[in-house]
C-alpha positions in Angstrom: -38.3 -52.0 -60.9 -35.4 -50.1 -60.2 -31.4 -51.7 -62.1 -28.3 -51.4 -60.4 -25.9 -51.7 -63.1 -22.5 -52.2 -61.2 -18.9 -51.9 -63.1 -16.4 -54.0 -61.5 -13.6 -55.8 -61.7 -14.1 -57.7 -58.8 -18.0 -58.5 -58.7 -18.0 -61.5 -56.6 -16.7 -59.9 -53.8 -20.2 -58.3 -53.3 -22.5 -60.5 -54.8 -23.0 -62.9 -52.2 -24.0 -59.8 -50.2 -26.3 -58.4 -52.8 -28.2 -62.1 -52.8 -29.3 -62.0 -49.3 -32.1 -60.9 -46.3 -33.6 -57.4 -47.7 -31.9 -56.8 -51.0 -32.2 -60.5 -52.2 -35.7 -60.9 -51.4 -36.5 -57.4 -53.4 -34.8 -59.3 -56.8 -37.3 -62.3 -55.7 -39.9 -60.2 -56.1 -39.1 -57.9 -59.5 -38.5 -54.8 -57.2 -34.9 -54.9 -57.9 -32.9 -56.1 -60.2 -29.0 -56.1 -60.1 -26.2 -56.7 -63.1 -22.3 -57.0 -63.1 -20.0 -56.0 -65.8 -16.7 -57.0 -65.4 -14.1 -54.2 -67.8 -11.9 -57.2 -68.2 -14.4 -58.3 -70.8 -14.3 -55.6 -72.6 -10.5 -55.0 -72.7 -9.0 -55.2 -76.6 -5.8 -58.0 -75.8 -5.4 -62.0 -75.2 -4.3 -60.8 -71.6 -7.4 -59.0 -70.8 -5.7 -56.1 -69.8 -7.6 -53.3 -68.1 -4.3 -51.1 -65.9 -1.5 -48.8 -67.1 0.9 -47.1 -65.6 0.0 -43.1 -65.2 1.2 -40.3 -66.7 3.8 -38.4 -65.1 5.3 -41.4 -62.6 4.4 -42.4 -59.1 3.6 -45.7 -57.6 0.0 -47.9 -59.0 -1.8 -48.5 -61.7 -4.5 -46.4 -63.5 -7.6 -48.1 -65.0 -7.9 -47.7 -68.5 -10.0 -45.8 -70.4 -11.0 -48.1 -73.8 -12.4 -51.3 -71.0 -14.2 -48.8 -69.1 -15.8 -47.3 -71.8 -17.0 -50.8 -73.9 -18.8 -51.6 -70.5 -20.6 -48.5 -70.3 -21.5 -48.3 -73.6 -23.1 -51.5 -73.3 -24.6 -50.2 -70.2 -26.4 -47.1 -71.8 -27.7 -49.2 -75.2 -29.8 -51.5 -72.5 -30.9 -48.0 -70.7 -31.9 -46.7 -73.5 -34.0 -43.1 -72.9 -34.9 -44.1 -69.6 -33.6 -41.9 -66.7 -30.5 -43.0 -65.3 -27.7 -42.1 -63.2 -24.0 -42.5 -63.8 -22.1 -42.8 -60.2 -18.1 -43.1 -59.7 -17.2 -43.9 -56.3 -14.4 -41.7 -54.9 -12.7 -40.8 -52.2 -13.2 -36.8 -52.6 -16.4 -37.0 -53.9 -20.0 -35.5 -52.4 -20.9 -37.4 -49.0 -23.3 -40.0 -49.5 -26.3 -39.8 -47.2 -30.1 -41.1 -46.6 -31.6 -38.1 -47.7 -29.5 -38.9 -50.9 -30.4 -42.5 -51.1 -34.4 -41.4 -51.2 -33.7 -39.3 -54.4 -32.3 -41.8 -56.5 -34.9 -44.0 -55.5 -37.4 -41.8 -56.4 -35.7 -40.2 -59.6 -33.8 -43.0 -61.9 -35.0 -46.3 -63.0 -31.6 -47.4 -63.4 -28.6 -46.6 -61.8 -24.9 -47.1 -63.0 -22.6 -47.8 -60.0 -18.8 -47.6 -61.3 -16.4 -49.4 -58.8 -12.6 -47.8 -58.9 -9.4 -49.6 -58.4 -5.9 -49.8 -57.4 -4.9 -45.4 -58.1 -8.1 -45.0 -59.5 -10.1 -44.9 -63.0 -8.8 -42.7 -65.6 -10.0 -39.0 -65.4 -11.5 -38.6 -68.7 -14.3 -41.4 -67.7 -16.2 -39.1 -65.4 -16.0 -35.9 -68.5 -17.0 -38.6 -71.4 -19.8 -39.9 -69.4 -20.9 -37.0 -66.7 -20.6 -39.3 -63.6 -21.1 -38.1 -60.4 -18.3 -38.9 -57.9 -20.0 -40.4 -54.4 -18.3 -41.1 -51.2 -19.7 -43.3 -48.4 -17.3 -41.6 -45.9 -13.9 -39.4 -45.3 -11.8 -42.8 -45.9 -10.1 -44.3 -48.4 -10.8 -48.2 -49.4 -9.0 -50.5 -51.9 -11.6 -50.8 -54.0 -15.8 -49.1 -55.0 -17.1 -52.4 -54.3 -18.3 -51.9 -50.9 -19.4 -48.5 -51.8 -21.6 -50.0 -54.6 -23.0 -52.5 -51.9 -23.7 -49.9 -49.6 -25.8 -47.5 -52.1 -27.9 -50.1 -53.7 -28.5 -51.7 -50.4 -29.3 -48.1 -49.0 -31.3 -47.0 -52.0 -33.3 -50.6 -52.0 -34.8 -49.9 -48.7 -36.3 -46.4 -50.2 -37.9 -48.2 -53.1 -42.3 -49.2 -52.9 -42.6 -53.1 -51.5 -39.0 -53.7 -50.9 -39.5 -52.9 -46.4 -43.0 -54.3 -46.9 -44.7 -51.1 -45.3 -43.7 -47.5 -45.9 -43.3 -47.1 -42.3 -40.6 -49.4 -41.5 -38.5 -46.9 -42.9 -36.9 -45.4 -39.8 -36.7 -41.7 -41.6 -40.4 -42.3 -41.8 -40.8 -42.8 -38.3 -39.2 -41.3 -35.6 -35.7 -40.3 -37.1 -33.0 -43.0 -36.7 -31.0 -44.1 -33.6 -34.0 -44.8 -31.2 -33.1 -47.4 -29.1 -34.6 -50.9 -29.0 -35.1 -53.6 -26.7 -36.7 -57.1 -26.6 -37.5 -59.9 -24.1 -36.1 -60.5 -21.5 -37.2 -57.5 -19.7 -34.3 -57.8 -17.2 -31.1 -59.5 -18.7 -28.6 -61.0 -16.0 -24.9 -60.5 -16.9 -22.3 -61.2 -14.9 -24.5 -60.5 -11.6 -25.4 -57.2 -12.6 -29.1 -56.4 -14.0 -29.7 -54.5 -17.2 -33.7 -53.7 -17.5 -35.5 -52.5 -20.0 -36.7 -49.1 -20.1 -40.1 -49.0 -17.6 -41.8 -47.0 -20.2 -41.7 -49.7 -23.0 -43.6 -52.5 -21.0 -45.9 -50.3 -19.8 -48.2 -50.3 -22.3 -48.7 -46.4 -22.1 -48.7 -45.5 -26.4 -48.5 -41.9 -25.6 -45.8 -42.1 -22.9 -43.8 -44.8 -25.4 -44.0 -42.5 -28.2 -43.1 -39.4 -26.1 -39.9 -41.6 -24.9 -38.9 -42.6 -28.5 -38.7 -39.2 -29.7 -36.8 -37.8 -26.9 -34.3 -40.7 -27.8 -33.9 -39.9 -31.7 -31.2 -38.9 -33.6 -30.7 -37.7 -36.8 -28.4 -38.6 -39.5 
């Protein structure tokens, strides 16, 4: 079984997500298994507070450091000596990609996703802990949530049982971005026809398979 341990200080944004089709069956099963801590619990004051302002001016609020580091610490006593990862989402950090997504699946046992918001989480987190920063992409978003969502659903799909059959892994196959088509074989829109690819019905393996890989693309 392979943990997702998500930091967040908005977690039901995602979980609905995280309970459904692939990802939600693998928790049915024991193949995955996925737990929220919200900082706010762990923040010292009545108001729960986990923001400041930042050194040295400018607009937004920093995440502090004591919340951040209560969760984790929590985090790490449950890990344990088993292998794990420590991820912080961010902007500027090292592209995330498939090839990625296979090596955490097949390295770590458990895998701590931080989630930054508003300006960001306090600096000295990712020295204190050794995180590695991730991006999903060359954008900025308000929040990690949906880059949390994206890994664990992304690293889910690499892990034993969770696809059913090793092969339904596109990567596996013939690369990703081969096109598909299904019945009808010739859809009527608007009076114009759109068939599907002769090759496909043909029933030709050889000459299908020779299609599908001049139709790949890679990621």
């Amino acid at each position: 079984m392979t943990t997702f341990h998500i930091i967040s200080l908005f977690p039901e944004t995602i979980k609905p997500y995280l309970e459904e089709s692939i990802v939600g069956l693998a928790q049915k099963k024991g193949l995955v298994k996925i737990k929220f801590y919200n900082p706010r619990d762990y923040a010292g004051d009545k108001h729960r507070t986990v923001d400041d302002r930042s050194y040295g001016g400018g607009p937004g609020m920093v995440i502090k450091l004591e919340p951040m580091v209560k969760a984790l610490e929590v985090v790490k006593k449950k890990i344990g000596r088993q292998k794990s990862k420590i991820i912080l989402f961010s902007a500027t950090g090292k592209q995330f990609n498939s090839k990625r997504a296979a090596a955490l699946a097949k390295n770590y046992k458990h895998l701590v996703l931080i989630c930054g918001r508003y300006e960001g989480v306090d600096a000295r987190l990712i020295k204190i802990f050794k995180a590695e920063e991730i991006s999903i992409g060359p954008y900025v978003l308000t929040g990690g949530e949906l880059a949390a969502a994206v890994l664990v659903d992304a690293v889910s799909r690499h892990l034993k049982g969770v696809l059913g059959r090793a092969e339904s892994l596109e990567e596996k196959r013939l690369g990703t971005g081969v096109p598909v088509y299904t019945r009808p074989e010739v859809f009527i829109h608007k009076g114009k026809k759109y068939p599907a690819p002769k090759v496909l019905i043909s029933g030709n393996h050889k000459e299908i398979e020779r299609w599908r890989r001049g139709h790949r693309k890679s990621l």
